[in-house]
N, C-alpha and C positions, 0 to 999 in steps of 0.2 A: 504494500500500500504506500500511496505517496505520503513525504513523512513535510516537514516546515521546509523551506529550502533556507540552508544556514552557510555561511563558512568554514573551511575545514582548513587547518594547517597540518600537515603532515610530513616531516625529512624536507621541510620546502618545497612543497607541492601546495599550492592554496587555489580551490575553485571553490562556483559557486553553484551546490548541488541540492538536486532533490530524488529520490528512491523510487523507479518504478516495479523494482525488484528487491528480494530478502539479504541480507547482509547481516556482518557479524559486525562488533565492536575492536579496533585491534589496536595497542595501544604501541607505541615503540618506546627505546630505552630511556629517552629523556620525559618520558608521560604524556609528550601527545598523542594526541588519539583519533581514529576515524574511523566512518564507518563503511565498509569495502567486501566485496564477494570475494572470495579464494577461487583464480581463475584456472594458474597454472602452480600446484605445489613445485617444489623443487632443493634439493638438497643446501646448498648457498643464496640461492633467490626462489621469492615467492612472484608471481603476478597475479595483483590486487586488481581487480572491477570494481573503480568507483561507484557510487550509486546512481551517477548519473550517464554510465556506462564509459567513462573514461579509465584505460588502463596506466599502472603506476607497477612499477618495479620495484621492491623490498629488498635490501640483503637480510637474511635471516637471523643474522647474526645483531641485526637494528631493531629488533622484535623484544619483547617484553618474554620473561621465562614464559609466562599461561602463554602465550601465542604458541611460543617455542614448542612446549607441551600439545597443545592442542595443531600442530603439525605433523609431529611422532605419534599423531593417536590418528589424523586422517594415512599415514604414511602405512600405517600396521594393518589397518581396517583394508586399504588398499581396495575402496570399493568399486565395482562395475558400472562402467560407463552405460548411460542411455540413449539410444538412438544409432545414430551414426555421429562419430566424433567428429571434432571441429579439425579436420585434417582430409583431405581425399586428393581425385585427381583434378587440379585443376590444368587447365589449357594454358599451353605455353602461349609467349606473347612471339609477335612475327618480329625479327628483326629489320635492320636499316637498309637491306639488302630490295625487300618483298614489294610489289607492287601496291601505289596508293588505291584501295579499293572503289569499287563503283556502289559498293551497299554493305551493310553487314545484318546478317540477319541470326538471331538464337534461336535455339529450340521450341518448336509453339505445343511441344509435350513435354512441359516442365515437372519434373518429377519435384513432389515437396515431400519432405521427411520429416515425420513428426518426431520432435525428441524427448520432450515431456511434454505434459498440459498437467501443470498443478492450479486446482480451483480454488484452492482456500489460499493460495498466497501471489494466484492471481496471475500466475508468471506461464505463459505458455509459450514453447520453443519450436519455431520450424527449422528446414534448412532448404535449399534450392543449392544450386551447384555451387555456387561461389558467393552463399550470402545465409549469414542465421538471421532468423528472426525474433526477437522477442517482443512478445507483446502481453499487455494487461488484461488480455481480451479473448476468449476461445475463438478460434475461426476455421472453415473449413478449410482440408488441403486446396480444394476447388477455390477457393477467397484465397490464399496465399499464392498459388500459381498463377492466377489473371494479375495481382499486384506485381510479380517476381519480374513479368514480363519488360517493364522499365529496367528494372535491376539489372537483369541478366542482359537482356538488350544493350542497354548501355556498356557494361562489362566489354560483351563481345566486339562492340567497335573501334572501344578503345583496344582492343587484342589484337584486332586485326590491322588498326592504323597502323602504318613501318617506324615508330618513332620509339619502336625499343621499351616498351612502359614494360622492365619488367616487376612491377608490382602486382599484375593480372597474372602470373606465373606464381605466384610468392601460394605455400602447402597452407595456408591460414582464412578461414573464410571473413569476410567484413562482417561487422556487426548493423545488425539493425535495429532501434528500439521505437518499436509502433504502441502507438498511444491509444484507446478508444474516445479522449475528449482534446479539444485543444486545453481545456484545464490543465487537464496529467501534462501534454506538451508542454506547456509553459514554466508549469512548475518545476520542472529539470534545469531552469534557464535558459530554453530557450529565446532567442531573441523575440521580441512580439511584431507582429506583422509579417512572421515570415512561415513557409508551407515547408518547410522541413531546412536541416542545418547537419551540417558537418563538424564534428567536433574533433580535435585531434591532426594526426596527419600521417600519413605514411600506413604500413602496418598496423600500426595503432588507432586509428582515427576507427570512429562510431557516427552513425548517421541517426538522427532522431527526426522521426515522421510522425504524424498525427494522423490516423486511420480516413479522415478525409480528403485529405491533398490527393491519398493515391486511388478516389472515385470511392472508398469503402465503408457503409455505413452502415448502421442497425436498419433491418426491415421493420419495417409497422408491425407491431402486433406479435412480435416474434422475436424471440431470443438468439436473434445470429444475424451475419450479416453479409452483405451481397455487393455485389460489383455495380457499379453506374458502367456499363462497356463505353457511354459516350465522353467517358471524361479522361481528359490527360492533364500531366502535371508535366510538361519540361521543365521547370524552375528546379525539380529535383534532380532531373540529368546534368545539370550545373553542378548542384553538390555534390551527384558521384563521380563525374569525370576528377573534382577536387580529391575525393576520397583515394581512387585509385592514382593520382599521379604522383611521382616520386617523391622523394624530400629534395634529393640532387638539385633537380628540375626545377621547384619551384624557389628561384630566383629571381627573376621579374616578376612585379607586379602584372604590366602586359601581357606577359606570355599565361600566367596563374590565370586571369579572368578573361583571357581574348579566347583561351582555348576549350574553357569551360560554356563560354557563350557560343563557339563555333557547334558543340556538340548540343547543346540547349536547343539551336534554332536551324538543326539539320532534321528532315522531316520525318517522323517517327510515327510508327502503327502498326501495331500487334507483332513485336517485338523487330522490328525490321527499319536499320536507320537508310532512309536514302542520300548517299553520298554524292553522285554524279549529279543530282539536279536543286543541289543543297544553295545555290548561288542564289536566286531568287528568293528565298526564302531569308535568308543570311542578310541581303542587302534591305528588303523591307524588314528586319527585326532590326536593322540601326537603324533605317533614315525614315521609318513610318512605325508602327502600332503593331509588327508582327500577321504574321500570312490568318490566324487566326483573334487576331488582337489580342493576343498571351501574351503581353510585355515587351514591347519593341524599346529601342528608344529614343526614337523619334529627332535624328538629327539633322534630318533634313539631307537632300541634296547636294547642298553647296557648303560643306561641314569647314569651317577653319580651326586647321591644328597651329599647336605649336611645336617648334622645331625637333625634328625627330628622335635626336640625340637626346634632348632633354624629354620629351615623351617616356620614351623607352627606360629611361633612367630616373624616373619617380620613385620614392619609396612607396611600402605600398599605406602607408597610412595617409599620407598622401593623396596617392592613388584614387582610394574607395572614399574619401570626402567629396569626390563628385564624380558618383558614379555613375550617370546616366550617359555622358560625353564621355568620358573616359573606358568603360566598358562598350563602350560602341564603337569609339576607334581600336581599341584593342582588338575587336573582332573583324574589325574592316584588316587591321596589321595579318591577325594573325591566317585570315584568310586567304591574303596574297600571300606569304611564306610558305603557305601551303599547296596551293594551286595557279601561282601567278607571276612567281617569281622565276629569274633565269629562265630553261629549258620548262617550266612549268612540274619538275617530278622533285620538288619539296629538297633539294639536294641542299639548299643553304640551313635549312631550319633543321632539317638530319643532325648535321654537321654540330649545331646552335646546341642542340639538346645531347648527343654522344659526349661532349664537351663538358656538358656540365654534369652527364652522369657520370664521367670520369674523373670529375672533380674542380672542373677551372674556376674560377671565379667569373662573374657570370660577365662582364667588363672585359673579359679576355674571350668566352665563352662566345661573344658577340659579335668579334671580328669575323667569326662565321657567316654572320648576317650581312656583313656589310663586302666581304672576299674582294677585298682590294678597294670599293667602291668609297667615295666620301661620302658623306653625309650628303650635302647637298644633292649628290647623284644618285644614291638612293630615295630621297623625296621625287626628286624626277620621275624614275623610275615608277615608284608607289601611287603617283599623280597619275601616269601612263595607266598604270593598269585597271587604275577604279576607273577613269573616263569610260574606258572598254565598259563595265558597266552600270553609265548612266551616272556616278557621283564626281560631283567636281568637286575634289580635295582644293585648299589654297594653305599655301603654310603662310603663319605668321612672320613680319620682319624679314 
């Protein structure tokens, strides 16, 4: 049950959480204390499940003796797993080599695995190939498959994109925590006004949805709950493409939000993104209201930037203070990099991101971008190619 949402200090971890799920009290050696699910035991380190489904890493040796104790008694007990474990096979990712594809499409017989449904503590667990679910709510494997389909969907594009993501290859499935009210949502801290949120990053990162973003809600008169087939949420393909892309990677603010908007407003339906005719779509979700009026934004035609060196080089707090222009050139950017640039076959933005999953810093990582060009030649260049469809860029100064 959801508990007050409080402050927690723990080893220097401090968030602000509230419980959709059963936890214990766990206290470490200097007396703080929190309160956290036992995710992963482990002989030197434990991994702790926040209550608000954020993960934290323990050394054991940080632990309070009752912890310590109450380890060596789950360690003895050695109890059996349920379900299918948080482990299987997941799909390798395509490397830098693979052709930029014309569509990605998942499986439309999404197997869902049930792994517990506890009703008195309100915690029921699916899984689908690369994602658990937990939610406050019983739901049918049927309700979890039609939802999965964004999930998996989304997964699969970013697999098959050539830009090396290999976090869609990683043995670990993402987390999901589905609410049955925006109440329960909000009470974890969620941001308010938003249809779902990404927490964390990398490996680690939890996605927190509220059973209505993804069309699912109680039927009239009946204790369960049923799919809207007419409703979509791409706001939430934003927060998984965030979920799945690397830590490496995300070093620009542009590249983090242009890439999450490219897949947002690439057109999607019943588990199938269309790639090839994604341009129309991409172009009216910056400079109008979105091919569905889902969140465009709206910048018009005749957009004026500023100089692209400085763009690109925002921090991102910065950045998201004005994100209506800013996320919509980022997606105008990161779309030519990907389909418009050079030869047209993504070879500079390959390059951009190898770079930075190798380590560079992203300043060095970027000379990729520009392969000889100056700045001012690549605004040329970027001007060149939005003309071709229909936006006239003008840069500032």
């Amino acid at each position: 049950m959801p508990i007050a949402a409080r402050h927690l200090l723990f080893a220097g971890f401090c968030v602000l959480v509230g419980s959709p799920c059963q936890a214990r009290i766990w206290t470490d050696v200097d007396g703080r204390k929190i309160e956290a699910e036992l995710l992963e035991p482990g002989k030197h380190e434990v991994t702790l499940q926040l209550v608000n489904g954020q993960t934290t890493k323990v050394p054991v040796a940080r632990l309070s003796t009752a912890d310590q104790a109450y380890l060596n008694k789950v360690a003895r007990e050695q109890p059996k797993p349920h379900g299918v474990p948080i482990t299987g096979t997941i799909s390798r990712c395509m490397g830098f080599d693979a052709y930029w594809p014309s569509a990605s499409q998942c499986s439309l017989d999404l197997k869902i695995d049930v792994v517990s449904e506890d009703k008195q503590a309100q915690k029921f667990v699916y899984q689908s190939a690369h994602y658990q679910f937990v939610c406050n709510a019983q739901l049918r494997p049927s309700v979890v498959a039609a939802m999965a389909s964004l999930f998996e969907g989304t997964h699969e594009l970013l697999r098959v994109l050539p830009l090396n993501n290999r976090l869609t290859a990683t043995p670990t499935k993402l987390r999901v925590f589905l609410f049955d009210s925006m109440a329960g949502y909000y009470a974890t801290g969620a941001p308010p006004g938003t249809a779902g949120v990404c927490i964390g990053s990398g490996a680690n990162a939890v996605i927190l949805v509220p059973l209505e973003s993804l069309g699912v809600r109680k039927i009239p008169n009946k204790d369960e709950f049923g799919v809207d087939p007419k409703h979509t949420n791409k706001v939430l393909a934003h927060e998984l493409t965030h979920a799945l892309m690397e830590d490496q990677v995300k070093a620009a603010a542009w590249y983090i939000e242009g890439s999450a908007e490219y897949v947002r407003l690439t057109p999607f339906a019943a588990g199938r993104y269309r790639i090839s005719d994604n341009s129309a779509a991409i172009i009216e979700g910056v400079t109008a209201f979105g091919k569905k009026k889902d969140g465009g934004r709206n910048l018009g035609k005749s957009p004026e930037l500023p100089p692209l060196e400085m763009f690109m080089s925002l921090p991102y707090p910065r950045f998201v203070a004005n994100p209506q222009f800013n996320y919509g050139i980022a997606t105008l950017l990161t779309y030519y990099f990907y389909h418009l640039d050079g030869r047209g076959d993504a070879a500079r933005i390959k390059g951009y991101v190898k770079a930075l999953q190798d380590g560079a810093k992203e300043n060095i990582a970027r000379e990729h971008l520009l392969d000889g060009r100056s700045w001012p030649q690549l605004e040329a260049d970027f001007t060149a190619a939005m003309a071709k469809l229909g936006v006239k860029v003008k840069f500032k100064g």
